[in-house]
RODO-2510 file (C-alpha; in nm, 4 decimals, decimal comma):
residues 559
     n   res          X          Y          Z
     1     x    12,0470     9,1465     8,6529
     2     x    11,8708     9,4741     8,6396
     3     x    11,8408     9,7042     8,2856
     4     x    11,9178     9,4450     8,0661
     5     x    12,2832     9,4218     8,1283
     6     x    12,3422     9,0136     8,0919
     7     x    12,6784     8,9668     8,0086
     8     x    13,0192     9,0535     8,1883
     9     x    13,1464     9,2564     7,8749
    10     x    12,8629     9,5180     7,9712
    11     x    12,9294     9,5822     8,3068
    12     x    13,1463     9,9192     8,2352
    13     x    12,8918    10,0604     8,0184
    14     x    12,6350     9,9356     8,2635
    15     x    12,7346    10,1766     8,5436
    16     x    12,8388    10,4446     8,3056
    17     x    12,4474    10,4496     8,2215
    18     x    12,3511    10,4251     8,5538
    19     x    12,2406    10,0695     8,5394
    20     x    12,4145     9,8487     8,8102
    21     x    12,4313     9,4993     8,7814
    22     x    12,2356     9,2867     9,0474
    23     x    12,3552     8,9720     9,1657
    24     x    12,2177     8,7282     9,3682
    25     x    12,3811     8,6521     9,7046
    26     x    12,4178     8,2528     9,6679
    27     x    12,6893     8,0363     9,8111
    28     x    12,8997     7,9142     9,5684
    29     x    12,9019     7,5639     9,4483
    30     x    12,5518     7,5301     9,5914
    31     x    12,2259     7,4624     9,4850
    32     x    12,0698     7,7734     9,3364
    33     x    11,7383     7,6463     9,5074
    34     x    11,8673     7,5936     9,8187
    35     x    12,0293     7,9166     9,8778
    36     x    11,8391     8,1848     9,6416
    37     x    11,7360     8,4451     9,8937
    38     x    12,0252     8,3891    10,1652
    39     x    12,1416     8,6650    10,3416
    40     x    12,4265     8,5252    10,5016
    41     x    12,8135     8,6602    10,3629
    42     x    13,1629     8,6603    10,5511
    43     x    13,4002     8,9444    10,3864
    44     x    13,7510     8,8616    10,4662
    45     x    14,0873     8,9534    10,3732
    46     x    14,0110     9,3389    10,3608
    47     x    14,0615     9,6602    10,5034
    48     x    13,6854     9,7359    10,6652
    49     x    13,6370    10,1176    10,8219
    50     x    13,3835     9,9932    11,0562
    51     x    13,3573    10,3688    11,1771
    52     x    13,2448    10,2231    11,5339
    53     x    13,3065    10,4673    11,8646
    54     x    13,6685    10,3598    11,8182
    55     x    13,7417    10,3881    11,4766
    56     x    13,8351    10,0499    11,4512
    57     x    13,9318     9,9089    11,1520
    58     x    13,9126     9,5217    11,0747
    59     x    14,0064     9,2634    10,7940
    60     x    13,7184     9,0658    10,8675
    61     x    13,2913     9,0640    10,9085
    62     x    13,0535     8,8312    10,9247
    63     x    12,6769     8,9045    10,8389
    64     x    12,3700     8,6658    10,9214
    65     x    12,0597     8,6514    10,8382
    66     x    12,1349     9,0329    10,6881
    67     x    12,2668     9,1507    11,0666
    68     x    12,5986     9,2183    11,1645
    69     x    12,7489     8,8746    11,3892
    70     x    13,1110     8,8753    11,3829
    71     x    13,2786     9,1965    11,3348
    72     x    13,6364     9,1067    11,3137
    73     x    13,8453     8,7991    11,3320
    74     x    13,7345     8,6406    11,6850
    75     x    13,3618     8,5487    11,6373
    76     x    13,3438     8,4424    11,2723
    77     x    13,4510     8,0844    11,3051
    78     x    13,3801     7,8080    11,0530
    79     x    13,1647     7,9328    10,7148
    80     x    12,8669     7,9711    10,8834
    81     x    12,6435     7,6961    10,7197
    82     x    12,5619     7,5568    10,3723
    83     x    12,4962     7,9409    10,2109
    84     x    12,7219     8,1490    10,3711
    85     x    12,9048     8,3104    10,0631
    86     x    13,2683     8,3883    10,1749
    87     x    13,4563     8,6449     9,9881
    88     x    13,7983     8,7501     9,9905
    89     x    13,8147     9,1150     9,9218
    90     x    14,2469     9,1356     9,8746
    91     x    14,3259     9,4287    10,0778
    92     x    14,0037     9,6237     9,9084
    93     x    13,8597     9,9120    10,1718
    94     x    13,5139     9,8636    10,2540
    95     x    13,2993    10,1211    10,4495
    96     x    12,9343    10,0901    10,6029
    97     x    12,6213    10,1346    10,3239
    98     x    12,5918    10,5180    10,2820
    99     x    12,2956    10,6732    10,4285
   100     x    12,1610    10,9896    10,2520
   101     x    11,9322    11,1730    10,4601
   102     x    11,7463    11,3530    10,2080
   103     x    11,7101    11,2852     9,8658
   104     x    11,4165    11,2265     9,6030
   105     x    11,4746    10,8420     9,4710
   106     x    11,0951    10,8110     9,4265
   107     x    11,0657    11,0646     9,1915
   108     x    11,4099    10,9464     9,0317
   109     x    11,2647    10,6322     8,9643
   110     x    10,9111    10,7856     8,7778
   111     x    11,1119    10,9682     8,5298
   112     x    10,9366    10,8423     8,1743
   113     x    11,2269    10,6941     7,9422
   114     x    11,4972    10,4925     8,0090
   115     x    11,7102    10,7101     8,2524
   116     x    12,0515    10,7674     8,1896
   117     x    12,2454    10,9220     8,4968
   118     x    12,5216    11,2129     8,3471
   119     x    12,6436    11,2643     8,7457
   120     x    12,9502    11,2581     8,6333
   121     x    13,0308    11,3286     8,3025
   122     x    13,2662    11,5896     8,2262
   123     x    13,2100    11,6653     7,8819
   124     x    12,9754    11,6253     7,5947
   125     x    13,1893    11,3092     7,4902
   126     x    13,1038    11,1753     7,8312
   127     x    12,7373    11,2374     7,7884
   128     x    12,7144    11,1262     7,4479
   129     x    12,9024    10,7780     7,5769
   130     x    12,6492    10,7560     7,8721
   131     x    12,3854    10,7358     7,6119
   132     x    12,5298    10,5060     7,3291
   133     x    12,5760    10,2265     7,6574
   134     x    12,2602    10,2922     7,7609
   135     x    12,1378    10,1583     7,4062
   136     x    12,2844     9,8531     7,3822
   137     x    12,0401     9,7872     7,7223
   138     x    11,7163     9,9616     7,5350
   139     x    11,5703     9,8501     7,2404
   140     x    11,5107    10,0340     6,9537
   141     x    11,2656    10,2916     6,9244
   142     x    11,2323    10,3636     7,2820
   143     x    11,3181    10,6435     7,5180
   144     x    11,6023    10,7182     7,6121
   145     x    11,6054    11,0101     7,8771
   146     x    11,8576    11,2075     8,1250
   147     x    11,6677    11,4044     8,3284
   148     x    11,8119    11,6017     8,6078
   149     x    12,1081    11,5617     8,8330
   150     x    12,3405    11,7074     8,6138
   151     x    12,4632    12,0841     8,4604
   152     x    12,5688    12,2204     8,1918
   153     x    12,8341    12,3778     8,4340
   154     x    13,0330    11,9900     8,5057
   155     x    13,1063    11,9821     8,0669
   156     x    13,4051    12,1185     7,9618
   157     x    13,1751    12,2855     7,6580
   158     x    12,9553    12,4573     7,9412
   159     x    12,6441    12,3923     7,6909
   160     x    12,3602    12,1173     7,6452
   161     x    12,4623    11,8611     7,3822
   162     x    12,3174    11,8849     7,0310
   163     x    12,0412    11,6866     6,7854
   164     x    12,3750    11,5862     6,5395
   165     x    12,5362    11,4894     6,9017
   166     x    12,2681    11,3129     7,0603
   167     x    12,2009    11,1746     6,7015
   168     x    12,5338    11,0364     6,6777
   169     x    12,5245    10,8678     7,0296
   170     x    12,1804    10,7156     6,9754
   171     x    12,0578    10,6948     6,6140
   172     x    11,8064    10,4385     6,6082
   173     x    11,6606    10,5800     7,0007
   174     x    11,4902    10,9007     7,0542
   175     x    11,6672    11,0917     7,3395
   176     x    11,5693    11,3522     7,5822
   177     x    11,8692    11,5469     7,7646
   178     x    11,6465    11,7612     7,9936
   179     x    11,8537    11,9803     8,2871
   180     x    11,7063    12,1043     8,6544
   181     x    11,2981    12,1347     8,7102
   182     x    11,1756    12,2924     8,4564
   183     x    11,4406    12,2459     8,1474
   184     x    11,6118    12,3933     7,8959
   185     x    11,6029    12,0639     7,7196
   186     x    11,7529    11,8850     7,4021
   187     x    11,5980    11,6222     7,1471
   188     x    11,7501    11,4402     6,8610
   189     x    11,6149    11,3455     6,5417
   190     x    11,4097    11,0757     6,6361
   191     x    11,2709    11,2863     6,9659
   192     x    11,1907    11,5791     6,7384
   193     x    10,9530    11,3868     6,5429
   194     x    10,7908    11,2536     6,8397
   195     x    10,7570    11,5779     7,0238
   196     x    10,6548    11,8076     6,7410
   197     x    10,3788    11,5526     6,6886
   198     x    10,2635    11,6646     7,0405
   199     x    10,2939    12,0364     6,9434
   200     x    10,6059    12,0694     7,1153
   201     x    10,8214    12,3148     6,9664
   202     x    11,1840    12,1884     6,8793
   203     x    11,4363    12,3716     6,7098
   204     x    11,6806    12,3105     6,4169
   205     x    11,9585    12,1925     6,6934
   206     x    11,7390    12,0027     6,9077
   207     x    11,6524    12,2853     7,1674
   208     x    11,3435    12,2884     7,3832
   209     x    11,3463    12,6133     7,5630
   210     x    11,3139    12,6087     7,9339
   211     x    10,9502    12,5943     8,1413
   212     x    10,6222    12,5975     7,8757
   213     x    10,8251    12,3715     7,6162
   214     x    11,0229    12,1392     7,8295
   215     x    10,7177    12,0702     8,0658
   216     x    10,5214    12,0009     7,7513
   217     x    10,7838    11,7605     7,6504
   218     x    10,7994    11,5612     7,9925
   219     x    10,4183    11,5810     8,0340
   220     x    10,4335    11,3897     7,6563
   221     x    10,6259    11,1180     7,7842
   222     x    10,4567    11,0778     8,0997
   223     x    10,1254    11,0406     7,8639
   224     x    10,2623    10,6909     7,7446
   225     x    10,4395    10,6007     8,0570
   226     x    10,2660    10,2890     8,1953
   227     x    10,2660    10,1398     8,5259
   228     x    10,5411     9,8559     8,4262
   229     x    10,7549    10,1187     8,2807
   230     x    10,7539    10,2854     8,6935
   231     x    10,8272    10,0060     8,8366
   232     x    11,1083     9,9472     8,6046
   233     x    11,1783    10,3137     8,6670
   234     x    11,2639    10,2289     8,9787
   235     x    11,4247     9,9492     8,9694
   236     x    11,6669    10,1278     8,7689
   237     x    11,6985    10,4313     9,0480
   238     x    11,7553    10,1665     9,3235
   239     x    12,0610     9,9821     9,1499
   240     x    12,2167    10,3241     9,0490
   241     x    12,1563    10,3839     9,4088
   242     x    12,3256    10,0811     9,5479
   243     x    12,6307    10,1743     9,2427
   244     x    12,7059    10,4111     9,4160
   245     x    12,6959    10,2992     9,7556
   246     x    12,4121    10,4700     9,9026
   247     x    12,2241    10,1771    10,0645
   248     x    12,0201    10,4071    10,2643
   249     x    11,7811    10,6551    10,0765
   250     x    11,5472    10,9037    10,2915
   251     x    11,3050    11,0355    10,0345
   252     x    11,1198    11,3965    10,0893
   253     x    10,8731    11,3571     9,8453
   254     x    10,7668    11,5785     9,5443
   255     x    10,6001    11,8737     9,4593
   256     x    10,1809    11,8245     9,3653
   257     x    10,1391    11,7137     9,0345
   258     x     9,8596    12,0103     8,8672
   259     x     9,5091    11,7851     8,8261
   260     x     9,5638    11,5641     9,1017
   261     x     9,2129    11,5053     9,2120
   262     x     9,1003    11,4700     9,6110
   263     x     9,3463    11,8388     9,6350
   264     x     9,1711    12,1353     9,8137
   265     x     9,3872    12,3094    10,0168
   266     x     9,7815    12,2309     9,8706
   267     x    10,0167    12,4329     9,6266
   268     x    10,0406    12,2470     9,2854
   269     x    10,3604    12,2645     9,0551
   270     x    10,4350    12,1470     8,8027
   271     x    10,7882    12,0469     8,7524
   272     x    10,9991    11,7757     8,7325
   273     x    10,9829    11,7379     9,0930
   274     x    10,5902    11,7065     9,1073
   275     x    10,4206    11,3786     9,1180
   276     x    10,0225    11,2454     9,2484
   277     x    10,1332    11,2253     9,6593
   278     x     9,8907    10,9190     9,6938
   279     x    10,0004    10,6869     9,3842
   280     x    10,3523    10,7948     9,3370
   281     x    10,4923    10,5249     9,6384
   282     x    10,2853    10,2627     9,4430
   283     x    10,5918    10,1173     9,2114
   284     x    10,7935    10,0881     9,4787
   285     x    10,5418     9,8952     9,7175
   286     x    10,4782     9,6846     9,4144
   287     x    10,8226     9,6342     9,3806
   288     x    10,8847     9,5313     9,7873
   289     x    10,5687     9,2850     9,7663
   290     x    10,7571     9,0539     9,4744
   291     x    11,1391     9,1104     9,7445
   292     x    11,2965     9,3342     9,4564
   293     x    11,4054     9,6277     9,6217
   294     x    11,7411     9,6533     9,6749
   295     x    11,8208     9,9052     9,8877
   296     x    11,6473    10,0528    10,1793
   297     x    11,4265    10,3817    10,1439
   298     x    11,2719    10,5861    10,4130
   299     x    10,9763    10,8056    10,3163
   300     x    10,9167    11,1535    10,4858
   301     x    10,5373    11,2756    10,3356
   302     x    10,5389    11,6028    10,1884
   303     x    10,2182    11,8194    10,2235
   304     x    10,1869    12,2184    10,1577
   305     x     9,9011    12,3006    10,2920
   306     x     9,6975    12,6430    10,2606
   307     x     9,4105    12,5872    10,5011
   308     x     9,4595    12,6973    10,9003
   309     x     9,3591    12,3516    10,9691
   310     x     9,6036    12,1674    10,7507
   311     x     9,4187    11,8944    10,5936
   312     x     9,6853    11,7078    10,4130
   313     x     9,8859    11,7406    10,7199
   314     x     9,6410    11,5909    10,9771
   315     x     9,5170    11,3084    10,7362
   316     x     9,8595    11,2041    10,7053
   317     x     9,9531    11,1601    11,0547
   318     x     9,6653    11,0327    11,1642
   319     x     9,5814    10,7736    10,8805
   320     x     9,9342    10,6454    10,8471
   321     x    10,1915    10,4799    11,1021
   322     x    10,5364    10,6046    11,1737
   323     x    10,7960    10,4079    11,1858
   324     x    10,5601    10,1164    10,9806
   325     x    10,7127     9,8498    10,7617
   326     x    10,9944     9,6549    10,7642
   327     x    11,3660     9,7390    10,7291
   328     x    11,4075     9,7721    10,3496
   329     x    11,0821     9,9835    10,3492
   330     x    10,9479    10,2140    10,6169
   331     x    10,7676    10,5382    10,6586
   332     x    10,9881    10,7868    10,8771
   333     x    10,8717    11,1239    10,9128
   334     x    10,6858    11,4105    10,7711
   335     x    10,8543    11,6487    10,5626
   336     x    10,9859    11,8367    10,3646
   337     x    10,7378    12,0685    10,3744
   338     x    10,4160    12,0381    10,5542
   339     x    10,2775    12,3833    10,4229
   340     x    10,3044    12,6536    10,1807
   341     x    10,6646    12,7914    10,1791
   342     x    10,8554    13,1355    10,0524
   343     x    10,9667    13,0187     9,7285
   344     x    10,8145    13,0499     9,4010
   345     x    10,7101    13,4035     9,5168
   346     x    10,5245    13,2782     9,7865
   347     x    10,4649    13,4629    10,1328
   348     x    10,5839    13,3330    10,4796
   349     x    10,3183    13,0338    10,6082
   350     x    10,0554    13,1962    10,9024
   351     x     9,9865    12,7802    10,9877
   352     x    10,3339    12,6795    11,0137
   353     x    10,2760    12,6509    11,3559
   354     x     9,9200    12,4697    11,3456
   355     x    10,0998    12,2079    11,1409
   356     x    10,3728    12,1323    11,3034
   357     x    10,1979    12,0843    11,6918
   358     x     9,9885    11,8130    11,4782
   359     x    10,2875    11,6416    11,3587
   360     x    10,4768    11,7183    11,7160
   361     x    10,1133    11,5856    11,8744
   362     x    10,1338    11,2273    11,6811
   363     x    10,5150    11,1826    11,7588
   364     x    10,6430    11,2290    11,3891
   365     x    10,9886    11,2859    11,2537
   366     x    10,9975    11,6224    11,1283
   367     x    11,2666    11,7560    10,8036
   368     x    11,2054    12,1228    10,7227
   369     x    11,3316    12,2599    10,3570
   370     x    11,5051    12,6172    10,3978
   371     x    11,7449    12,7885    10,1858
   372     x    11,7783    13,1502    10,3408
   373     x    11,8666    13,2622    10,7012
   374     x    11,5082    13,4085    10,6828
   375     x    11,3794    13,0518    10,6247
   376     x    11,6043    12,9203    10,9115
   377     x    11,5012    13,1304    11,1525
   378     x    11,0970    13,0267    11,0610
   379     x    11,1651    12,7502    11,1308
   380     x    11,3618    12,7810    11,4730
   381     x    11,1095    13,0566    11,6105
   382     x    10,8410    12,7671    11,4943
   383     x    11,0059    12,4762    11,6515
   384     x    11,0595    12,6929    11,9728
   385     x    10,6966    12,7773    12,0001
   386     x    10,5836    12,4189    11,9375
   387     x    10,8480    12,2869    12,1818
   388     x    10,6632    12,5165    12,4653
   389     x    10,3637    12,2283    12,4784
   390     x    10,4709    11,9616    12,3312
   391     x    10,8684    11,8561    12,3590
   392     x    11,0209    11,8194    12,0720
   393     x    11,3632    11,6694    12,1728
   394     x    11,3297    11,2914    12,0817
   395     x    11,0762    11,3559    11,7781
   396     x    11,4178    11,4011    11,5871
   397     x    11,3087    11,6725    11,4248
   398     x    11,5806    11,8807    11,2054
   399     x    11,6072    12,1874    10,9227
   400     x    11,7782    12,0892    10,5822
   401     x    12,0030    12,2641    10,3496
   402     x    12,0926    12,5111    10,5303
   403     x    12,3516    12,7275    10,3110
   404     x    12,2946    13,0739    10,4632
   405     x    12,2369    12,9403    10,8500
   406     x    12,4303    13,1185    11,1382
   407     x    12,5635    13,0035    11,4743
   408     x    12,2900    13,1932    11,6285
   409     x    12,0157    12,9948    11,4586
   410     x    12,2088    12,6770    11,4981
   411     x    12,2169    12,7296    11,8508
   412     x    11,8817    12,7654    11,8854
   413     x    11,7805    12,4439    11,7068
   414     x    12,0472    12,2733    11,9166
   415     x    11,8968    12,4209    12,2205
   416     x    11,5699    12,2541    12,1657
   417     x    11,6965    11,9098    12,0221
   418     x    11,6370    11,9701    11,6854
   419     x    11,9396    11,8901    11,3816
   420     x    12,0738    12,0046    11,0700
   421     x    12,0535    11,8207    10,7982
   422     x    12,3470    11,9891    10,5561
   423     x    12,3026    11,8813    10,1597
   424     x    12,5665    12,0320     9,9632
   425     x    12,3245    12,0944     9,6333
   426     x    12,5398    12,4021     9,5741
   427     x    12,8350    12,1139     9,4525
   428     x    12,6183    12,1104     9,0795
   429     x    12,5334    12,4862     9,0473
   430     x    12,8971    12,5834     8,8719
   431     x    12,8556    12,9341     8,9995
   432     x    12,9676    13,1028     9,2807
   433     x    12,7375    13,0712     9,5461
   434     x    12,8760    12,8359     9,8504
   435     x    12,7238    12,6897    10,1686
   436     x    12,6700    12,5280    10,4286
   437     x    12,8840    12,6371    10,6657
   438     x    12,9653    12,2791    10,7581
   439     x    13,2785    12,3808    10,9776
   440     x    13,0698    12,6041    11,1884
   441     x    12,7888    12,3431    11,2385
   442     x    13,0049    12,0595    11,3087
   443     x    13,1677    12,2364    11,6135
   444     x    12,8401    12,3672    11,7436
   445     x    12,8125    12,0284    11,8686
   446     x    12,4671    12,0203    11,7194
   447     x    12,3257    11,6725    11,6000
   448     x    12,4199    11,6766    11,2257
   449     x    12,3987    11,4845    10,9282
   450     x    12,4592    11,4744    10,5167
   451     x    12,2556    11,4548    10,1940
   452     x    12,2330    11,5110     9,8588
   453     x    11,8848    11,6745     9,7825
   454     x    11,9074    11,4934     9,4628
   455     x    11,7683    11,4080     9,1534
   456     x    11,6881    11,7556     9,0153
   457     x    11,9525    12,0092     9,0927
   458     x    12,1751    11,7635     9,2987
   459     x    12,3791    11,4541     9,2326
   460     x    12,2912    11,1007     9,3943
   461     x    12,6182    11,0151     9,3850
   462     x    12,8121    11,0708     9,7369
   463     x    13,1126    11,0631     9,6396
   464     x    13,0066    11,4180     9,4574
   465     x    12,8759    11,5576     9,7690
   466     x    13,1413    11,4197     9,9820
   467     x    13,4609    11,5853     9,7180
   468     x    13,2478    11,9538     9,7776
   469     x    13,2612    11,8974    10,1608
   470     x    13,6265    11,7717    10,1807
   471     x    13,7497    12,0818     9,9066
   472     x    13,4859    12,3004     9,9384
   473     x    13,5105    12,3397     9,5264
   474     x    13,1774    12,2775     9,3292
   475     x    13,1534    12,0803     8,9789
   476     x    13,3339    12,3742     8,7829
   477     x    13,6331    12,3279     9,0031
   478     x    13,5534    12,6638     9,1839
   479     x    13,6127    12,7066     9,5407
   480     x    13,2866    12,8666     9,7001
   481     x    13,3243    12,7031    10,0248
   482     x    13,6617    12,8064    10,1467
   483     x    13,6980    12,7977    10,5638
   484     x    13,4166    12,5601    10,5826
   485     x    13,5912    12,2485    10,4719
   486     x    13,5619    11,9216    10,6547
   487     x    13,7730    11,6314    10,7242
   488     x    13,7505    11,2876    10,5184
   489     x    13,6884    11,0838    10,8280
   490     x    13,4091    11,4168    10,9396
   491     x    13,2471    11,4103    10,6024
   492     x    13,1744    10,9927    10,5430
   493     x    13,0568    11,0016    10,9124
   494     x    12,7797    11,2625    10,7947
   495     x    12,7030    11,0130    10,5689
   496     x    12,6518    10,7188    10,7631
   497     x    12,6680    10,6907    11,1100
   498     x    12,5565    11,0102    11,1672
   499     x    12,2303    10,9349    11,0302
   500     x    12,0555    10,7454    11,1885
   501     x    11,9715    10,9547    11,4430
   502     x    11,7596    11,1514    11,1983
   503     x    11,5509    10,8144    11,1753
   504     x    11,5304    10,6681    11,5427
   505     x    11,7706    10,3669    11,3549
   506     x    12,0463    10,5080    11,5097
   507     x    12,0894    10,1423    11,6638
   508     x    12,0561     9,9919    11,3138
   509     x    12,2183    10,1926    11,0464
   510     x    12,5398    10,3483    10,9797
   511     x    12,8077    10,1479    11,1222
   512     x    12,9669     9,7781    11,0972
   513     x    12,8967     9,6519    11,4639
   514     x    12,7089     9,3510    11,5670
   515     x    12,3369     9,3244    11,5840
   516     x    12,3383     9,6248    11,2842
   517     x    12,1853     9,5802    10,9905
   518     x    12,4207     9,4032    10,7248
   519     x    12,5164     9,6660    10,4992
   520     x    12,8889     9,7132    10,3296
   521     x    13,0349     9,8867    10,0303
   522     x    13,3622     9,8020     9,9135
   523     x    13,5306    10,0785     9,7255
   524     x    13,7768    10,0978     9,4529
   525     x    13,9709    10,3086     9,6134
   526     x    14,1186    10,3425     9,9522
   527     x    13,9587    10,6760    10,0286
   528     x    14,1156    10,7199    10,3308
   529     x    14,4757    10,7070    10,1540
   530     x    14,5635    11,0673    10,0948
   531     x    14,8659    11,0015     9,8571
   532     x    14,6918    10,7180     9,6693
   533     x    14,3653    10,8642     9,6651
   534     x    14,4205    11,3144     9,6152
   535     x    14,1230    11,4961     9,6783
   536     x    14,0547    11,5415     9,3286
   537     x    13,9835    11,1631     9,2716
   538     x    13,7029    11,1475     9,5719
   539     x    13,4632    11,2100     9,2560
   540     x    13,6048    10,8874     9,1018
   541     x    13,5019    10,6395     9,3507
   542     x    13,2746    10,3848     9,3583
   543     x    13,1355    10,0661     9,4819
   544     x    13,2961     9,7560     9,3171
   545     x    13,0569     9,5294     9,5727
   546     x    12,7483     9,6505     9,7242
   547     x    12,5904     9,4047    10,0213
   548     x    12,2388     9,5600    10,1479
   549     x    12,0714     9,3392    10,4423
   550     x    12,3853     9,0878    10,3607
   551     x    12,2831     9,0029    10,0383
   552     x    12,5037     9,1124     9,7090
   553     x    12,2922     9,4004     9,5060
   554     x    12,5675     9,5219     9,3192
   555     x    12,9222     9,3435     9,1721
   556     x    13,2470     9,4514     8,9751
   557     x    13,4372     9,1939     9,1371
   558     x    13,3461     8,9332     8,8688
   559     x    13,2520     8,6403     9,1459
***
């Protein structure tokens, strides 16, 4: 088991901290020995969405060695062989693994401390329960942080918990609460003393003010964060991951971490998105070379370069592979930036264009950030210019966020074979800014798929994302996306099936059909039941069994 958690009484507290229990996929009544590793499992007995051309909808799959072989009741006969673990799920809906097409798990899983996800905790009571069960997995004395994901906005106080509050949750841990890039942040008693010994100014109540302060905090921890403590980092982020049900994570990278050395031509910030580009993939590799990562992650390499000739850029796609590794672990694409960018008061890119006919040139997967219709229509007028010499149809290249884009833009993008790549960040904000326009782009016909853009303003968890798309109401209950609601059935395609196309896996990911790759989540809920299920519970959902490449990575069930 992951975090600590070693005994069935923890496994509520567990995923309340954001710590899912791991079990291994072995037949039972077997020898351990025999059958550690097998990746062989027959669900049967349950209501399975396989969300397949047809929509079909079966009681029964079969999975071996971690593909898709039976899908339904005709071709699973027998148990398969000596480690094929059979389980009945009793009329329990199960979906295909969510695939989120953008997100940042890597730098999820370098956050110093022991991380605490507050995704969906709806009042300072929530948070402060988060953190007491995330003690009884940490010892004393050490770290215990939540660090983005979450807003002030989603508690009913609409404030940042207190020292006496994070005091009484965790007195014998220091705790840092520490909201969006750059802070405002809270301490308790034991956190004070550690950060005002680094010069850190903390008030009576446990405040760290926003930017100077709060970076000084995190930069503290990361100063006594060792390699072990990364790895465990993200070991952590992939079984919240596979909690959740996302059992496909497409990470964009981070921001340059200020001092990073073999840096000439790049933007550096430094925020809580910002990590070293070249060592920050290291805990995770580490963790794929002992067979301990859990779910799969795609990585898209994010470069801002300054220079006409686009150094970062050019050594990337020439000194790495796309498409290379295996299927837990693979790099995808380029993105998502590749230069400097108009935010953060910076101007409009002159070598947009020089770095995206290298990437177009090489054959890369492309994902451009844009929040404005400004931004959008860069990066159409950029892609259409590229596009003139060098097609860009099956390079799968697409624009991401989107909230401001227009049907004009969209059609552009469509006309040239590019997506959209909709992430509805806007869910955490609380105010009353909306976007995307997911009704619009869906009926473009356009290629189109769904996100989070989490861990730092944006929630991991799908079923967040997939409430906002379904209502159109963010985490304050407001409705900022009125007209521009999808359907149930629209919105869980965006997040899986979808998808793949963004990768070139479109054969492999996103659906229960034979030859896929074996990857299920059973929910607790039917979400597909309307009267059972309102809209207002989407946010409530979550994976009671997790199978990624048909072994078991996460379990409520108890067996």
């Amino acid at each position: 088991m992951n975090g600590g958690c070693r005994a069935p009484l923890f496994l509520a507290s567990c995923l309340l901290a954001g710590v899912a229990t791991v079990i291994p996929a072995l037949a039972g009544g077997h020898d351990d020995d025999r059958c550690a590793g097998s990746r062989d499992v027959k669900l049967v007995n349950g209501k399975i969405y396989t969300l397949d051309d047809r929509n079909s909808i079966v009681s029964s799959v079969t999975i071996r060695d971690g593909k898709f072989a039976a899908v339904g009741p005709g071709g699973g006969s027998g148990d398969g062989g000596p480690c094929m673990r059979v389980i009945d799920l009793q009329g329990r809906t199960a979906v295909p693994g969510l695939v989120d097409n953008h997100n940042h798990i890597i730098l999820l899983g370098l956050r110093p401390g022991h991380d605490t996800r507050l995704e969906t905790a709806t009042s300072i009571a929530d948070v402060q329960a988060a953190i007491r069960a995330r003690t009884l997995t940490v010892k004393p004395g050490q770290f215990i942080t939540a660090m983005g994901g979450w807003t002030p906005a989603q508690f009913a106080e609409k404030r940042l918990p207190t020292l006496a509050e994070l005091d009484a949750a965790a007195p014998n841990h220091p705790v840092l609460v520490f909201n969006s890039f750059t802070g405002p942040a809270t301490t308790n008693t034991l956190g004070t003393d550690f950060f005002t010994s680094k010069g850190v100014p903390v008030d009576a109540d446990g405040n760290i003010a926003a930017n100077v302060p709060s970076l000084a905090a995190l930069n503290a921890l990361r100063a006594i964060q060792t390699f072990e403590d990364k790895k465990q980092g993200t070991r952590d982020a992939l079984a919240y991951s596979a909690s959740v049900g996302v059992t496909t994570n497409v990470d964009m990278g981070g921001f340059i971490l200020p001092g990073t050395p073999n840096i000439q031509d790049s933007d550096m910030f430094d925020t809580l998105a910002s990590f070293n580009p070249f060592t920050a993939y290291d805990p995770l590799l580490a963790l794929h070379d002992e067979g301990a990562v859990t779910v799969r992650v795609r990585i898209f390499f994010l470069s801002m370069d300054r220079s006409p000739t686009v150094p970062m850029t050019t050594q990337r796609v020439l000194n790495a592979f796309s498409n290379f590794g295996d299927d837990m672990v693979r790099t995808s694409g380029i993105g998502e930036f590749v230069t400097t960018w108009p935010l953060f008061g910076n101007a409009a890119p002159t070598n947009f264009v020089a770095a995206l006919t290298v990437v177009a040139q090489q054959r890369w997967a492309f994902q451009q950030h844009s929040l404005s219709l400004f931004e959008d229509q860069l990066s159409a007028g950029a892609f259409e210019t590229v596009n003139k010499q060098t097609p860009i149809a099956d390079l799968r290249w697409s624009v991401a966020h989107v909230p401001q884009i227009d049907q004009t833009t969209v059609n552009r993008l469509k006309a040239v074979g590019a997506g959209v790549a909709v992430h509805p960040f806007r869910y955490l904000s609380g105010g009353d800014l909306g976007g995307p326009p997911l009704r619009m782009i869906l009926d473009s016909g356009i290629r189109v798929g769904a996100g989070s853009d989490s861990a730092q303003i944006s929630t991991l968890n799908p079923w967040n994302m997939i409430y906002y798309m379904v209502t159109g109401k963010n985490v304050a209950g407001k409705l900022v996306n009125n007209g521009q609601q999808i359907t149930r059935e629209e919105a869980i395609r965006l997040y899986t099936v979808a998808n793949g196309w963004f990768l070139r896996e479109e054969e492999k990911l996103g659906s229960i059909e034979e030859g896929k790759l074996g990857d299920v989540v059973v929910l607790s809920e039917d979400y597909f039941d309307r009267f059972r299920v309102p809209d207002e519970r989407i946010r409530n959902l979550r994976s009671v069994l997790t199978i990624v490449d048909g072994k078991v990575v996460h379990n409520l069930l108890g067996r």
